[in-house]
C-alpha positions in Angstrom: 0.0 0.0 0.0 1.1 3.5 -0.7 0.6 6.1 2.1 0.1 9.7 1.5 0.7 12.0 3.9 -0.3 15.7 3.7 2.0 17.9 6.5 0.1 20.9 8.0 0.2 23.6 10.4 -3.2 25.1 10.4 -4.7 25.6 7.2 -1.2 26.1 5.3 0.2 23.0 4.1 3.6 22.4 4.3 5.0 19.3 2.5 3.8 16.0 2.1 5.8 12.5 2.3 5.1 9.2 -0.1 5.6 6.0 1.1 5.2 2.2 -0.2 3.9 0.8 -3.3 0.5 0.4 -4.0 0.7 -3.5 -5.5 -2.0 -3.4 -7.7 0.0 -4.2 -10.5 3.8 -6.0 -11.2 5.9 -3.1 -11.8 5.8 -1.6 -14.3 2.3 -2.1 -14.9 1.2 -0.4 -11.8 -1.3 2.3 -13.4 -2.4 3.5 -9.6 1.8 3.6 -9.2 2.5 5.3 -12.6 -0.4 7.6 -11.4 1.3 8.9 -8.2 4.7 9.0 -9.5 3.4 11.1 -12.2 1.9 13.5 -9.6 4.8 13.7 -7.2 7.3 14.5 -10.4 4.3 16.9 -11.3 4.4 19.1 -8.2 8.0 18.7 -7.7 8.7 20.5 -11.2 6.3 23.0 -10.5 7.8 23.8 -7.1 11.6 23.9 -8.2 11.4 24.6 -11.9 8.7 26.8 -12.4 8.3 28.8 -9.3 12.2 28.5 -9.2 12.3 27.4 -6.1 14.5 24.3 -6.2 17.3 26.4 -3.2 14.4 26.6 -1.1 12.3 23.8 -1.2 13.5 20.4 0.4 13.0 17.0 -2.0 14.3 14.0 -0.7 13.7 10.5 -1.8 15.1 7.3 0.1 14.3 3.8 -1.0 10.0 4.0 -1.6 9.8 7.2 -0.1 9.9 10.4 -0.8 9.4 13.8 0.6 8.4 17.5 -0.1 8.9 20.2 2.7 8.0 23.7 1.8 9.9 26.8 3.7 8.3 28.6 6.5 8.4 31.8 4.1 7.6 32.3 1.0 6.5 35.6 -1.4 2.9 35.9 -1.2 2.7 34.9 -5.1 4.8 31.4 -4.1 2.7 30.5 -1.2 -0.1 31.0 -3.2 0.5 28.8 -5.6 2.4 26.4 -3.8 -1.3 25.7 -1.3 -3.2 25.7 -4.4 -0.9 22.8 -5.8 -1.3 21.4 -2.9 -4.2 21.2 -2.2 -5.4 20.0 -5.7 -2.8 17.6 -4.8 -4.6 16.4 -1.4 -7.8 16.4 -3.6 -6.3 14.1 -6.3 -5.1 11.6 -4.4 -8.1 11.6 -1.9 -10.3 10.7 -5.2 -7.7 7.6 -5.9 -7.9 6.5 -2.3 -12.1 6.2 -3.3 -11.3 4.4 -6.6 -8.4 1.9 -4.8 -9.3 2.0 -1.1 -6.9 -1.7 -0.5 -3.9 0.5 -2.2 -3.3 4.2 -1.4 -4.2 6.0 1.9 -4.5 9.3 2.6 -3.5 11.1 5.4 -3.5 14.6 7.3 -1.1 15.4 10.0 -0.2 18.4 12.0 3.7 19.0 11.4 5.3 19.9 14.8 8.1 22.6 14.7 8.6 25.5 12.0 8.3 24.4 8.3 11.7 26.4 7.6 13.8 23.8 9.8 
C-alpha cells in the first residue's frame, strides 16, 4: 500500500511524504503507481522549476519514499501557488484512495516545529 501524507500547520500545508507501493500491478504495470509518481514529479517541477524554487524547497527521496517540505516563508505569489498545488494535490489523491481504497491511503497530519527547519 502506498501512504500519502499531507504535513500541515493550520490551514497552510507544508510538505507531504510518499511512502510504499501500492501492489495493484507487477511493476511496471502499476497504473495507480504510474499515477502517483506522475503526480509527485508533477508538483516537484512545479515547485523547483517553475516557481524557481528548487534552493528553497526540500525534496528527498530514500528507498519507496519520498518527501516535499515547503519553507516557512515564502512571497505571497509562491505560497499561493504552492497551497493551491497542494491542495489540488490532497484532492487528487483523496479521489484515488475512493477508486483503490486496498492500495493508497490518505492522510493529514499536524507537522510539529517550524516548516523552515
Amino acid at each position: 500500500m502506498t501512504v500519502v501524507t499531507f504535513h500541515t500547520q493550520g490551514e497552510r500545508i507544508v510538505g507531504f511524504t510518499v511512502k510504499g507501493h501500492t501492489g495493484l500491478a507487477e511493476e511496471g504495470a502499476d497504473i495507480l503507481c504510474a499515477a502517483v509518481t506522475s503526480a509527485v514529479r508533477l508538483a516537484e517541477c512545479a515547485v523547483n522549476e517553475v516557481l524557481g524554487l528548487g534552493a528553497a524547497v526540500k525534496v528527498r527521496e530514500k528507498d519507496a519514499s519520498i518527501t516535499l517540505k515547503l519553507p516557512g516563508s515564502l512571497g505571497d505569489t509562491a505560497e499561493s501557488a504552492c497551497q493551491t498545488l497542494l491542495t489540488a494535490m490532497m484532492v487528487y489523491f483523496a479521489q484515488l484512495h475512493v477508486e483503490y481504497p486496498d492500495n493508497l491511503l490518505v492522510l493529514e497530519q499536524e507537522a510539529p516545529g517550524t516548516a523552515s527547519s
